[in-house]
C-alpha positions in Angstrom: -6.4 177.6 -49.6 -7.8 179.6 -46.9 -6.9 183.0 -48.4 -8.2 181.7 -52.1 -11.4 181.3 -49.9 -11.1 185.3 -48.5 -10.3 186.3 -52.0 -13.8 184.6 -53.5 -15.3 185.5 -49.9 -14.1 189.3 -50.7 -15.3 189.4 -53.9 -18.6 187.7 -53.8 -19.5 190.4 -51.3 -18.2 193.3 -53.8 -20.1 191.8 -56.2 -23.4 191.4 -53.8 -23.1 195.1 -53.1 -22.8 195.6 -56.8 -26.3 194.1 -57.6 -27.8 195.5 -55.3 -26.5 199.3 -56.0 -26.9 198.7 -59.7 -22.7 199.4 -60.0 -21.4 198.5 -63.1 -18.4 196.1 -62.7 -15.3 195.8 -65.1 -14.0 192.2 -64.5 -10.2 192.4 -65.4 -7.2 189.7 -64.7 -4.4 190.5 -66.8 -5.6 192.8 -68.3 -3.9 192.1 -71.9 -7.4 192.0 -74.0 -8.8 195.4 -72.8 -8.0 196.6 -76.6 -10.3 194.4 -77.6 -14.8 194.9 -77.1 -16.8 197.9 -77.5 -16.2 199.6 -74.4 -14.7 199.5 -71.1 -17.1 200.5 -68.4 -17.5 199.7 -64.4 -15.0 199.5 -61.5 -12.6 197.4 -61.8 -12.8 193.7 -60.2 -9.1 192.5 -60.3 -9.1 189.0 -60.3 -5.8 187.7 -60.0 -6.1 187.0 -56.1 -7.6 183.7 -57.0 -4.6 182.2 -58.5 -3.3 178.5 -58.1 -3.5 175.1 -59.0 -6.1 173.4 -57.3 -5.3 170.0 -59.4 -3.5 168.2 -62.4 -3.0 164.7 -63.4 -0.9 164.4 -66.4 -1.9 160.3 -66.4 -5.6 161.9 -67.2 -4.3 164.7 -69.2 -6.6 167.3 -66.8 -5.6 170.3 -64.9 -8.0 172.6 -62.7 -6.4 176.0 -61.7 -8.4 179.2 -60.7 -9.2 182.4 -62.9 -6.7 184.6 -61.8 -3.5 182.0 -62.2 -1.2 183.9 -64.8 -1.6 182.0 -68.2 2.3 181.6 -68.5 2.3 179.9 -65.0 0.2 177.2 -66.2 1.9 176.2 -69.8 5.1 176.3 -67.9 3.5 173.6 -65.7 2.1 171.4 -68.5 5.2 171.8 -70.2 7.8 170.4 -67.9 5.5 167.4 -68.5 5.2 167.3 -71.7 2.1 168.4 -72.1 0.8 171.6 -73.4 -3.0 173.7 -74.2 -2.7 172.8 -78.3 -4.7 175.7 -79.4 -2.2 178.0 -78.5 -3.9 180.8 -76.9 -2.2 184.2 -76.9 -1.6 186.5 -74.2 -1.3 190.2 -75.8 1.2 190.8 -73.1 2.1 194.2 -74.6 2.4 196.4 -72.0 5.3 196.0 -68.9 4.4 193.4 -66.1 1.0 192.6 -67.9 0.4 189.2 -67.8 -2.9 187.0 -69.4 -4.2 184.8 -66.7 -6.8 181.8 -67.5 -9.9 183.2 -66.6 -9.5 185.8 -69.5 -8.1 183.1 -72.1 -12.0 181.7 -71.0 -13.5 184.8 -71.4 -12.1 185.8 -74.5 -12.4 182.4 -76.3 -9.3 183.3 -78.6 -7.1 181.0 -80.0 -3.8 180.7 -82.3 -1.9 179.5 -85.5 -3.1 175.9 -84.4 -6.8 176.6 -84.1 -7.9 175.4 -87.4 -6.2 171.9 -87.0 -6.8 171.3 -83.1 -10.3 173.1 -81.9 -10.7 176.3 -80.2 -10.6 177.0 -76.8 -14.2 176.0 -75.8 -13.4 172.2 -77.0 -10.9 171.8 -74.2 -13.1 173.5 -71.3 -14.4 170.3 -68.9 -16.2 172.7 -66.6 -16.5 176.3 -65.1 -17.3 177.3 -61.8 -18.4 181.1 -61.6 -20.6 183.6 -59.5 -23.9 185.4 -61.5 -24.5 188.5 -60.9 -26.3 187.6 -57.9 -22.8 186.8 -56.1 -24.2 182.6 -56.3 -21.5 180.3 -56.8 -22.2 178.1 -59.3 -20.2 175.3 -61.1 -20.9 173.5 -64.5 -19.4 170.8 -66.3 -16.3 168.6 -64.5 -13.1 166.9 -64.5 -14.0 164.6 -67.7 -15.6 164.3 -70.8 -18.7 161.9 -69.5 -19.7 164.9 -67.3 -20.2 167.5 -69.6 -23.7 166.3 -70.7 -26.9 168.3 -71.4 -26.6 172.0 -72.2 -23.1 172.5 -71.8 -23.0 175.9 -70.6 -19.1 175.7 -68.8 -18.6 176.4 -72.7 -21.1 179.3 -73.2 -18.7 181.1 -70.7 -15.8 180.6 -73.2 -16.5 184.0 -75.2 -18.8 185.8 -73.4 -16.3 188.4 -72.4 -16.8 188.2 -68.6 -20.7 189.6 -69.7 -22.1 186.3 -67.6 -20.4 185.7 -64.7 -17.4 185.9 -62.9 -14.9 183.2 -63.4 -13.4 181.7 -60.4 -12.0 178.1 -61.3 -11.5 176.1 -64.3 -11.2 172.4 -65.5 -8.8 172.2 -68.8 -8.4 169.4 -71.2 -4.5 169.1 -72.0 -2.6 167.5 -74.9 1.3 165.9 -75.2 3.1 167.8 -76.8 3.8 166.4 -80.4 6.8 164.2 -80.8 7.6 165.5 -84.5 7.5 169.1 -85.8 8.9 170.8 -89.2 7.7 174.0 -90.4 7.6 174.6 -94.6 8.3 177.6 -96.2 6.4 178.0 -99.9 8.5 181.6 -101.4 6.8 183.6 -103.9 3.6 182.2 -104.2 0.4 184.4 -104.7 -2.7 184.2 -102.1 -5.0 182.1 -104.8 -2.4 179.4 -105.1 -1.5 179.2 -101.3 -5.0 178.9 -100.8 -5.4 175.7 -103.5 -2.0 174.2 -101.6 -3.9 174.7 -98.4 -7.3 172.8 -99.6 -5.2 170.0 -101.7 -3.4 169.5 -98.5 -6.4 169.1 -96.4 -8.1 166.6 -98.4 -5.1 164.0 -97.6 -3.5 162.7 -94.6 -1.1 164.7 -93.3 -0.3 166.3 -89.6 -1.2 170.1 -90.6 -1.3 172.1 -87.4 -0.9 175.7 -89.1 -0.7 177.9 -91.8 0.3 181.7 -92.2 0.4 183.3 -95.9 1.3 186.7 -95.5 3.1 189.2 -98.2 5.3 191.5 -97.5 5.2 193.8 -100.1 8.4 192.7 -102.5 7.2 189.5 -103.2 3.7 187.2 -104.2 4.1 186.3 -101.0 5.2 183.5 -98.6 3.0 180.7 -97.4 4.4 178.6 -94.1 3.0 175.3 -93.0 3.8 173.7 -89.6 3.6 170.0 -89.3 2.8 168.5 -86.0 2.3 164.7 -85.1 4.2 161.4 -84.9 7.6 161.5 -86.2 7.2 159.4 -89.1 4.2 161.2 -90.5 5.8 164.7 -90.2 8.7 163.5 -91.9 6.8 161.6 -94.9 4.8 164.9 -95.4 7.9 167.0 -96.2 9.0 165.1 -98.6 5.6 164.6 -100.3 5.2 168.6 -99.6 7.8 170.0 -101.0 8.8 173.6 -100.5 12.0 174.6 -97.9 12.0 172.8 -94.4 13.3 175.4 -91.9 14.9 174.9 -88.5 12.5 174.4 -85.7 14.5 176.6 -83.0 14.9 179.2 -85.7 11.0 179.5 -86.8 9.7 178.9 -83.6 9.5 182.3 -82.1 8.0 183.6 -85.7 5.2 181.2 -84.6 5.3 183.0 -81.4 4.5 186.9 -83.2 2.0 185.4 -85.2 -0.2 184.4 -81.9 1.1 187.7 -80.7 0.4 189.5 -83.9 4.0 190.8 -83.5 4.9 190.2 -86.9 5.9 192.9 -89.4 3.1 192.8 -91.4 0.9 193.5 -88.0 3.3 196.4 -86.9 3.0 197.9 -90.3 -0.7 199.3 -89.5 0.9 201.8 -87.4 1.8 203.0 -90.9 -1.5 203.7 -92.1 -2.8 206.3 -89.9 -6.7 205.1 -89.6 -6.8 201.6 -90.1 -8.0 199.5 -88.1 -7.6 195.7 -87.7 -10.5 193.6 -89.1 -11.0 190.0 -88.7 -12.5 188.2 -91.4 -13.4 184.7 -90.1 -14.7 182.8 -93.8 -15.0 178.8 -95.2 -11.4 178.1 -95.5 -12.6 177.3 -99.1 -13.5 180.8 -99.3 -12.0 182.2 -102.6 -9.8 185.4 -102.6 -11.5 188.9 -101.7 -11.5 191.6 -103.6 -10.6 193.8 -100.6 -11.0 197.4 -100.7 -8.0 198.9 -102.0 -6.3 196.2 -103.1 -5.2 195.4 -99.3 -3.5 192.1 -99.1 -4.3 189.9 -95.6 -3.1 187.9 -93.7 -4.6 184.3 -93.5 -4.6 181.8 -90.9 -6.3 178.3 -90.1 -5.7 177.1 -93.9 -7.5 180.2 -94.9 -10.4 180.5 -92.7 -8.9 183.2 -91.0 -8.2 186.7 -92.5 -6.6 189.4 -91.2 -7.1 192.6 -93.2 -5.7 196.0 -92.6 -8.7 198.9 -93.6 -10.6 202.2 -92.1 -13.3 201.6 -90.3 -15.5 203.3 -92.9 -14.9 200.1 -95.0 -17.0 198.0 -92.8 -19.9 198.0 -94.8 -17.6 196.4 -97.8 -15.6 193.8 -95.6 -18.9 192.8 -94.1 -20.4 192.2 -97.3 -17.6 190.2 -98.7 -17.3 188.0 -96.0 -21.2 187.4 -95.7 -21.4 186.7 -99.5 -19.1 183.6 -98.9 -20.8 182.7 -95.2 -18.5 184.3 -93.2 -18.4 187.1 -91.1 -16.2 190.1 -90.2 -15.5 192.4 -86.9 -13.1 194.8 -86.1 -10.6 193.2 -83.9 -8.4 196.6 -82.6 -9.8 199.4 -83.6 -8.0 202.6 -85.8 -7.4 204.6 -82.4 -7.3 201.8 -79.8 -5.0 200.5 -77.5 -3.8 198.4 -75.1 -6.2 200.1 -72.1 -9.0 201.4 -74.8 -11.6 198.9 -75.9 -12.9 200.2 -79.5 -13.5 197.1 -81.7 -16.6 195.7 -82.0 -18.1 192.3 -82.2 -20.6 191.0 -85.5 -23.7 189.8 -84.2 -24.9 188.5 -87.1 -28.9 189.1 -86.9 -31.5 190.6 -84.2 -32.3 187.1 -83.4 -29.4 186.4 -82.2 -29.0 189.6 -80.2 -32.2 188.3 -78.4 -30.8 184.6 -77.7 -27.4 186.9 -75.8 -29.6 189.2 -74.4 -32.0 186.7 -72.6 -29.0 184.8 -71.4 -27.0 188.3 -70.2 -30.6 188.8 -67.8 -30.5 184.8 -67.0 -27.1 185.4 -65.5 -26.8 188.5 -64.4 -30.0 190.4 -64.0 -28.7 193.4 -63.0 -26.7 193.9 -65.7 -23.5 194.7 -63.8 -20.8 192.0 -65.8 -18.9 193.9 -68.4 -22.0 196.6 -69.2 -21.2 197.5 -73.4 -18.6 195.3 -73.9 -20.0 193.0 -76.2 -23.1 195.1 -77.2 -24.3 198.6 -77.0 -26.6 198.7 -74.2 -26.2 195.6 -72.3 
């Protein structure tokens, strides 16, 4: 405990000094989502010196741990327990001895196959405690639900890309893990009909936790379903289901590169010498797109997710299609980026809502040190 207090001691003061010399500060744990974001600017603030868990009672299903804990750590905790963060959040550990640590899964507000089905990561954040950019400690939300009343604004720091604060500590809602699993395999079936499967399904009772339709080139395409609940309602559904149950040791790690974006269909961009990766996020009763160049996706979250493949000079068209349908797209890694290169870019959808981020960047951090250009040009 004492040295988790010189750590924040240590940099609360780097981060006073900051403010007051205008310094531009790059908040970094891990590490892992530096790909991701407009640009990286500022000295570095490491802060994986604030690691630990300060508390966790599986009876209340409620774990605090600090920023810098490695994110790893903490699902191994919860799951020798039985217990686990159900909206999978992915590390993008691609480099050697990088590791994602909680404060960035907070900051980055990204979530996996599960999202869809479970909530994102911002409906299992209690509470926050942070410093501004005024090196003030300050602490939101709490330890359960009845606390987080008012403006909840431990959940505007789920997102913001470090741009408000500095993370220190932070109170997680945690699930059981599910007693009954089976993942479905659907073989040679086109995007339009995976997609009518995938709104059929959701209409009726059953334990969907995920979806990934993805084609690989020699085929329609494959659409895979995982099941997730109590025993007897996983096992009904694959009967009513239909398609080819596969073995749950044998699938799970293909669950795994699809968080990761491991999977072939990911790694086959580097075969396409300018493409960047775009995320469409849409209705999941969003029709097929008529991508440009007949590019075939990948889609996620029963199809609310969309991964496309396309130059960057295709923006204007992807953005276009995804508003016609009330969605929105971004460039999630850009054509030339990597793993220490931030490129991508967010879609803030109107001026208006520029202003709203803008008024809060200046609420929180006035002199505009946090993350300077990560999230938008300029501030």
């Amino acid at each position: 405990m004492q040295r988790m207090d010189q750590a924040l001691a240590q940099i609360a003061e780097r981060v006073r000094a900051a403010a007051a010399d205008q310094t531009p500060l790059r908040i970094r744990g891990g590490g892992t989502k530096d790909f991701h974001g407009l640009a990286l600017h500022g000295e570095v603030l490491d802060t994986r010196a604030m690691s630990g868990i300060v508390s966790y009672e599986p009876s209340e299903l409620v774990v605090t741990v600090r920023a810098g804990t490695p994110l790893a750590e903490l699902e191994d905790l919860l799951a020798r327990h039985g217990q686990c963060l159900p909206f999978e959040p992915p590390h993008f550990a691609r480099s050697p001895g990088a590791a994602a640590t909680v404060g960035g899964m907070v900051a980055a507000g990204l979530s996996g196959p599960a999202r869809a089905s479970v909530g994102a990561v911002r409906d299992y954040v209690l509470g926050v405690a942070l410093l501004n950019g005024r090196a003030e400690p300050l602490r939101f939300g709490g330890q359960v639900m009845k606390n987080v009343a008012g403006y909840d604004v431990s959940r505007l720091m789920v997102g913001a890309w470090g741009t408000l604060g500095l993370i220190t500590e932070v109170s997680l809602k945690v699930l059981p893990v599910a007693p009954g699993e089976a993942t479905l395999r659907f073989d040679a079936i086109n995007q339009a009909d995976a997609l009518r499967k995938l709104h059929a399904w959701g209409g009726q009772p059953l334990p969907l936790n995920a979806s990934c339709w993805v084609h690989d080139g020699r085929s329609e395409g494959t659409l895979y379903v995982r099941l997730r609940g109590a025993v007897a309602a996983v096992e009904a559904a694959c009967k009513s289901m239909g398609g080819t149950r596969l073995d749950n040791a044998t699938v799970a790690p293909d669950w795994v590169a699809c968080r990761e974006q491991t999977l072939p269909w990911f790694a086959d961009r580097a075969a396409e010498p300018g493409h960047a990766l775009w995320r469409l996020s849409v209705p999941p009763t969003a029709p097929v797109l008529a991508l440009p160049g007949g590019a075939h996706p990948l889609v996620e979250w029963h199809g609310a997710l969309r991964w496309v493949q396309a130059p960057e000079a295709a923006g204007d068209t992807l953005r276009e299609l995804a508003n016609a349908v009330g969605g929105s797209a971004s460039v999630f890694i850009a054509a030339h980026a990597h793993v220490e290169s931030a490129e991508g870019h967010f879609d803030l959808k109107s001026a208006a809502l520029a202003q709203i981020h803008q008024r809060l960047k200046h609420s929180f951090d006035p002199a505009g040190i946090f993350n300077p250009g990560r999230v938008a040009r300029g501030w």
